[in-house]
Each structure stands twice: as C-alpha cells, then as structure tokens.
C-alpha positions in Angstrom: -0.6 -2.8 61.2 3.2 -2.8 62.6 2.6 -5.4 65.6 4.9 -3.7 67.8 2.5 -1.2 69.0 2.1 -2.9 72.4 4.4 -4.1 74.6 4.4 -8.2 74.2 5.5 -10.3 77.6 7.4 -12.9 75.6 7.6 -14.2 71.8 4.7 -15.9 71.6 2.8 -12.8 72.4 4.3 -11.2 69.9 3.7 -13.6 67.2 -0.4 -14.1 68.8 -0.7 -10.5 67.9 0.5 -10.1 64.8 -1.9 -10.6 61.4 -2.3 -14.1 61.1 -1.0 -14.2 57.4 2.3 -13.3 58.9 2.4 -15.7 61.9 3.7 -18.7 60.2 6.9 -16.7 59.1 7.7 -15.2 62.2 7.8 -18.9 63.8 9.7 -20.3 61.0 12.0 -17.1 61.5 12.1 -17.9 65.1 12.6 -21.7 64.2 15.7 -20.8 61.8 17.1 -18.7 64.8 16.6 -21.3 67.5 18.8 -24.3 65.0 21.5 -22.0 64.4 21.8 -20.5 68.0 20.3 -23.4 70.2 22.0 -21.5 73.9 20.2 -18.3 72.5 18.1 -17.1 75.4 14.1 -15.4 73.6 13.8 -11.9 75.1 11.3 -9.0 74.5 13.5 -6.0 73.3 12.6 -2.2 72.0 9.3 -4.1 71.5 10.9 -7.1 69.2 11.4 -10.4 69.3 15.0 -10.8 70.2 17.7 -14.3 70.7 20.5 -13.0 72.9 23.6 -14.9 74.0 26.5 -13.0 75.2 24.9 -10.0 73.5 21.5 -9.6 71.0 22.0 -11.6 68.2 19.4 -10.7 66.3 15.9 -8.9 66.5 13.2 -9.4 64.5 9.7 -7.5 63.5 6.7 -7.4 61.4 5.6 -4.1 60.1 2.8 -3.9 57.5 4.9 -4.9 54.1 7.8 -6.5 55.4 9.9 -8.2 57.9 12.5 -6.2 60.0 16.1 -7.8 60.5 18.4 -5.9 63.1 21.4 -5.2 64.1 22.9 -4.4 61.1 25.1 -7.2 59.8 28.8 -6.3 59.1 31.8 -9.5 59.3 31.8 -11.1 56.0 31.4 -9.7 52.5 29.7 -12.3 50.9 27.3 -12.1 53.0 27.2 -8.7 52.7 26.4 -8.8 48.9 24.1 -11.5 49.0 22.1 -9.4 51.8 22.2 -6.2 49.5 19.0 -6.5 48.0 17.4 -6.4 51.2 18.9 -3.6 52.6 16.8 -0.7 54.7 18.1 2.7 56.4 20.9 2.1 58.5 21.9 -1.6 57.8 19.2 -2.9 58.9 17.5 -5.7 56.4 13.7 -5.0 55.2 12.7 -8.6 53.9 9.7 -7.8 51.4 6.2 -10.1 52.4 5.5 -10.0 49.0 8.5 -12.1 48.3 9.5 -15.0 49.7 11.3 -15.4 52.7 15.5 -15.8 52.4 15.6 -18.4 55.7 18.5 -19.3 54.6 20.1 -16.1 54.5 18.6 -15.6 58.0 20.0 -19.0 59.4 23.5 -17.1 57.7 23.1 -14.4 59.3 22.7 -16.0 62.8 25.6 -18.2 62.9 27.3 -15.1 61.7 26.1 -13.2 64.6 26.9 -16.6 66.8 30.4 -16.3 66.1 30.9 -12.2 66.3 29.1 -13.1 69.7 31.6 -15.2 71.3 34.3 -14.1 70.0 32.7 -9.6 71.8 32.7 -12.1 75.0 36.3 -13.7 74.6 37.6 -10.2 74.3 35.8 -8.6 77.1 36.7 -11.7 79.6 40.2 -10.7 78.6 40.2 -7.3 79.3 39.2 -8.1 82.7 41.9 -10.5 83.0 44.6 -7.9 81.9 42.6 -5.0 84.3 
C-alpha cells in the first residue's frame, strides 16, 4: 500500500499510517535526518514527510517495496557513485525494503543537502543586497 494516499497533518501521521513493518525505518530515517539537520523544520509536502531549512532538504516516502528519497542529489561525486545503486527515474533514490537500510548514506545525503542549503540562502540574501 503506498501510504501517501491521504493527506497526513504532520509526520507522525504519516508514519501512524503506514504498514507497521515499515514504521520503525521511517523513524530511524526521520531520526538520521533530525542529527544531521537539527534547525530543520518537519513539514507535510506533495503528501511526504519533508525537513526544510532554507529550502526542502529532503523528502521521504514509503511505497509498497521501497523507500523513496527526493530531491535528486547532485554536489559531490562520491556520493554520487556510492548512491548509484539506488538510483530511480529522475534522480530520485528507491531504497529496496528488502535490503537493508543505507542510514548512513542518508545521514550523507543530508548534511549534503545542509550545506547546498545555506550556501542557495547566502546567494539569494546577496542578490538582494546587490538589487
């Protein structure tokens, strides 16, 4: 059952409807996230799970066979080859249930995003500076 069906209030909602085998990843996913972005702010977005600072770092979803990462990742090619395997349709990272979680690549992945992050803010803050 993809648990994004209905439209959840907040995280916890999302993760109190999802199948209760996945459950415990999608807090230890939320977990990860929440040490490597601590001023991340949990919203609802498109339906997902989402940490947001200056921008969405990073959404997350459970869908029947795996786990969903978005936004694409893009910024540093080790990273890049070491998130190959998991690789769906336009960037975005399918994490198989039937393997075990990377959290590690995860908690990569957000302080990746962390960084990209400030550094979209810093730029914007100085084009309004120069406008």
């Amino acid at each position: 059952m993809d648990s994004t069906a209905l439209k959840p209030a907040s995280i916890d909602d999302y993760i109190a409807s999802s199948p209760p085998e996945v459950r415990p990843i999608l807090e230890e996913i939320r977990r990860v996230v929440r040490a490597a972005a601590p001023e991340a702010r949990e919203v609802i977005s498109y339906r997902m799970p989402a940490f947001k600072g200056y921008g969405i770092l990073i959404y997350f979803a459970a869908f029947k066979r795996h786990i969903g990462i978005y936004p694409p990742i893009r910024g540093d090619a080790e990273l890049d080859r070491d998130l190959a395997p998991y690789a769906g349709e336009k960037g975005n990272l399918r994490l198989p249930l039937d393997q075990p979680i990377p959290y590690g690549l995860i908690e990569r992945i957000v302080r990746l995003r962390v960084e990209q992050d400030r550094e979209a803010a810093a730029a914007k803050r100085s084009k309004k500076r120069q406008a």
